[in-house]
C-alpha positions as CSV (number, residue, x, y, z in Angstrom):
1,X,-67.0,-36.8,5.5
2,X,-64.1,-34.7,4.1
3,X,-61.0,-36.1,3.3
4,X,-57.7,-34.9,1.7
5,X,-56.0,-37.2,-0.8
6,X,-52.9,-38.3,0.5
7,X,-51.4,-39.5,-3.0
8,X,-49.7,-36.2,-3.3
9,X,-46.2,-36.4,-3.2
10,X,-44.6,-33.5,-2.7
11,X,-40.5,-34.3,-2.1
12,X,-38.3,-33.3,-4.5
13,X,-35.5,-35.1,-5.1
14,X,-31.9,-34.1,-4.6
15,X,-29.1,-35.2,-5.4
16,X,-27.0,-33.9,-3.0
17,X,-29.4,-32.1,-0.5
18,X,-26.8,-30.6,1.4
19,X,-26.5,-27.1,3.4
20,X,-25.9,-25.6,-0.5
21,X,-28.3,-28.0,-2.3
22,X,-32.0,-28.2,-3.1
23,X,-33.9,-28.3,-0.1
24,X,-36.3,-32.1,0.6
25,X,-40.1,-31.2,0.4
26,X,-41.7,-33.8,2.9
27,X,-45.4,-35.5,2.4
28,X,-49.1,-33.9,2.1
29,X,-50.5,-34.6,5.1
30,X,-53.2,-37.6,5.7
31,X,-56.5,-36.7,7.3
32,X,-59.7,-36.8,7.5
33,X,-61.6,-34.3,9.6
34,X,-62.8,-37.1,11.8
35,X,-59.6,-37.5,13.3
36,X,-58.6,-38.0,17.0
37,X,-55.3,-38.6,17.0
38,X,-52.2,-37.0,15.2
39,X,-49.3,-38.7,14.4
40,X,-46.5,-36.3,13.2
41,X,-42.9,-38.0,12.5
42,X,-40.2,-35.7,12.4
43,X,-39.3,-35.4,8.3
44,X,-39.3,-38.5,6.1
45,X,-36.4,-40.6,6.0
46,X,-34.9,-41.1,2.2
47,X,-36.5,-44.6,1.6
48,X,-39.7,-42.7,2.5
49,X,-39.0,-39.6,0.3
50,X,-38.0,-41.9,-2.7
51,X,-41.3,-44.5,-2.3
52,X,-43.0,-41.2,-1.8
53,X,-45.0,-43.4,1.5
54,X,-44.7,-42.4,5.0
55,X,-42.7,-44.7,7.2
56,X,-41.5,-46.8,4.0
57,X,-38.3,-48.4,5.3
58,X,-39.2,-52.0,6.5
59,X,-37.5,-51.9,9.7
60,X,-39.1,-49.0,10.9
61,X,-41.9,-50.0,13.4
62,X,-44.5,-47.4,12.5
63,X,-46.9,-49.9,10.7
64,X,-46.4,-52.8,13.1
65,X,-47.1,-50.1,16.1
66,X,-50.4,-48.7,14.4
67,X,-51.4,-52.7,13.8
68,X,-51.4,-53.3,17.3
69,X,-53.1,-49.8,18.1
70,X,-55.8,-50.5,15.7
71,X,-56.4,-53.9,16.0
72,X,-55.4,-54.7,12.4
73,X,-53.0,-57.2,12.5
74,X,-52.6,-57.5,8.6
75,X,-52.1,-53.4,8.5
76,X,-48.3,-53.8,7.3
77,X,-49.0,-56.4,4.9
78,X,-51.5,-54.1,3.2
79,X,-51.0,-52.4,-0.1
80,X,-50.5,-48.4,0.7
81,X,-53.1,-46.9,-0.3
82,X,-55.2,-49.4,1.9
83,X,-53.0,-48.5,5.0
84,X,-53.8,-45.2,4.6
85,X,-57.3,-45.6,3.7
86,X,-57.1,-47.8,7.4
87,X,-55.6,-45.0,9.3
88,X,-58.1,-42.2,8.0
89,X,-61.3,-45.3,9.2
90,X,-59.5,-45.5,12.4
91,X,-59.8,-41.4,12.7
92,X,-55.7,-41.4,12.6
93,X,-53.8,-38.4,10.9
94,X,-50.6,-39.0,9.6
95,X,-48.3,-35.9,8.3
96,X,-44.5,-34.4,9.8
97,X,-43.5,-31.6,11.8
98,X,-41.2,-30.5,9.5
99,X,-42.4,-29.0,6.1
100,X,-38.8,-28.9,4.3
101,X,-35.3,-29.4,5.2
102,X,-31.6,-29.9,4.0
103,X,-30.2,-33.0,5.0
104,X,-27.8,-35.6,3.9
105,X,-29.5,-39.5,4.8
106,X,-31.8,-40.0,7.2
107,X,-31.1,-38.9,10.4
108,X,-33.0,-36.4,12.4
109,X,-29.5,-35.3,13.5
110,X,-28.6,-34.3,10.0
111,X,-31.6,-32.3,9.5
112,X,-31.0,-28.9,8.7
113,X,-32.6,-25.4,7.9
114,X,-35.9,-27.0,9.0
115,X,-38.9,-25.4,7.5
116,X,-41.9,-26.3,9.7
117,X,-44.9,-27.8,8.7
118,X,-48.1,-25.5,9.2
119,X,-49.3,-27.7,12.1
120,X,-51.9,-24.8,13.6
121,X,-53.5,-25.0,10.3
122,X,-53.9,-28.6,10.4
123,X,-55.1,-28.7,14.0
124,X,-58.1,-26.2,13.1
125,X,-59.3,-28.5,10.5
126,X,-59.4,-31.6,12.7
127,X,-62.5,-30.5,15.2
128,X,-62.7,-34.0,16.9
129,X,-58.7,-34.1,17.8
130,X,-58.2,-35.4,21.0
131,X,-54.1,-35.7,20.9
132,X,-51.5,-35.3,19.4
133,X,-48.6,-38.1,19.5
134,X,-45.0,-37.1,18.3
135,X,-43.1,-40.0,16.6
136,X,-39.9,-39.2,18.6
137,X,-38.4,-36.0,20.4
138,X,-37.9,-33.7,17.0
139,X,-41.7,-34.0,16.1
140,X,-42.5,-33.1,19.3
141,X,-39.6,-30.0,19.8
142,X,-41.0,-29.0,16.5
143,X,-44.7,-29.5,17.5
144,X,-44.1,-27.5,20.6
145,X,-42.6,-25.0,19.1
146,X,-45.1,-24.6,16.1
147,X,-48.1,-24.5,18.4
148,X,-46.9,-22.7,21.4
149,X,-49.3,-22.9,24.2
150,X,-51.8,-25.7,22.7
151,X,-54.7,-26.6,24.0
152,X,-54.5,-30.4,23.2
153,X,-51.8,-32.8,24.8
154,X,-48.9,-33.2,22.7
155,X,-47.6,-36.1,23.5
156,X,-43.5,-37.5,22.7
157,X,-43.7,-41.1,22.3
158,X,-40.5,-43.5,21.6
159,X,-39.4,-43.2,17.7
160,X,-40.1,-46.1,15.3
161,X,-37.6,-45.5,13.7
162,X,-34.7,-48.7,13.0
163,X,-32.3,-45.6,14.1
164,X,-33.7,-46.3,17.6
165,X,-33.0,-49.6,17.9
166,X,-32.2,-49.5,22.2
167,X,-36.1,-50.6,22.5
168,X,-37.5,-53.5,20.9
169,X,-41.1,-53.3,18.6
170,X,-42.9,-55.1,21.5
171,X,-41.6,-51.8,24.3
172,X,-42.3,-49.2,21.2
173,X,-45.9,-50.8,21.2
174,X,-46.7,-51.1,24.5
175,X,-45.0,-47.0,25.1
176,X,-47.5,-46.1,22.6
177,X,-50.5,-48.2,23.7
178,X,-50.1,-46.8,27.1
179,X,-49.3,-43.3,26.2
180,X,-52.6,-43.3,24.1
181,X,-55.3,-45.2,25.9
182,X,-56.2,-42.3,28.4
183,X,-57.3,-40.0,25.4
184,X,-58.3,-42.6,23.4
185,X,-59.3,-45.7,25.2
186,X,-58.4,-49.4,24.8
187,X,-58.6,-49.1,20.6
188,X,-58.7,-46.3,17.9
């Protein structure tokens, strides 16, 4: 099985990344070429950027929501490495839709001069994808726009994001569960 190591860190920190500063460099994408399902969040937020981890602020619900998607209960708890290592057994891909941005914070609101992520090339190296699932409605703008007329569902699911806070972890959960199970049945 080919995989792609994930420990690549590829931001670049700015001090001030505004419209005149040094453009944010999001994550390498996680995959393995198993994968059924794509998971692609809009840009990292800043906590994420600086832990150089995907979804690293501990309110956002993106670990609790793939631990009740995979059946791993202890998921969050898990060093990151092992979460990812999880993800990639479970035939998940993890990467953004946007490649590079400016942006001061975290909001997707903020984000500007959005580079995007070559998701076509990502897609043809995944030949068991099923779906894609957009962590809120900038991934999936930007997925939509990247892959024009695509020939897999590309799906906009509630963000996990604490930003979102007008549902609660248990509705974000269930959104996603139900969103997922017709491509991918009752687990991952």
């Amino acid at each position: 099985m080919k995989t792609r190591a994930s420990s690549q860190p590829a931001h670049v920190a700015a001090k001030s990344p505004g419209a005149a500063g040094t453009p944010l460099v999001g994550l390498a994408p996680v995959f393995d070429t198993s994968a059924r399902l794509l998971v692609l969040g809009s840009f990292p937020g800043a906590a994420s950027l600086q832990a150089a981890q995907y979804y690293a602020h501990p309110r956002n619900a993106f670990w609790p929501v793939m631990a009740a998607l995979t059946g791993e209960p202890g998921l969050p708890a898990l060093a990151y490495a092992e979460r990812l290592a999880t993800l990639k057994h479970r035939h998940i891909a993890l990467w953004d839709a946007v490649a590079a941005c400016h942006r001061e914070g975290s909001l997707d609101t903020a984000i500007q001069a959005a580079v995007p992520s070559d998701v076509a090339a990502l897609v043809a190296r995944l030949p068991a994808l099923r779906v894609i699932a957009c962590n809120g409605a900038l991934a999936h703008r930007q997925t939509v726009a990247a892959l024009g007329e695509a020939v897999l569902p590309v799906l906009q699911l509630p963000s996990t994001s604490p930003a979102h806070a007008g549902r609660s972890q248990a509705d974000k959960i269930d959104a996603w569960r139900a969103a997922l199970a017709p491509y991918l049945g009752a687990s991952l």
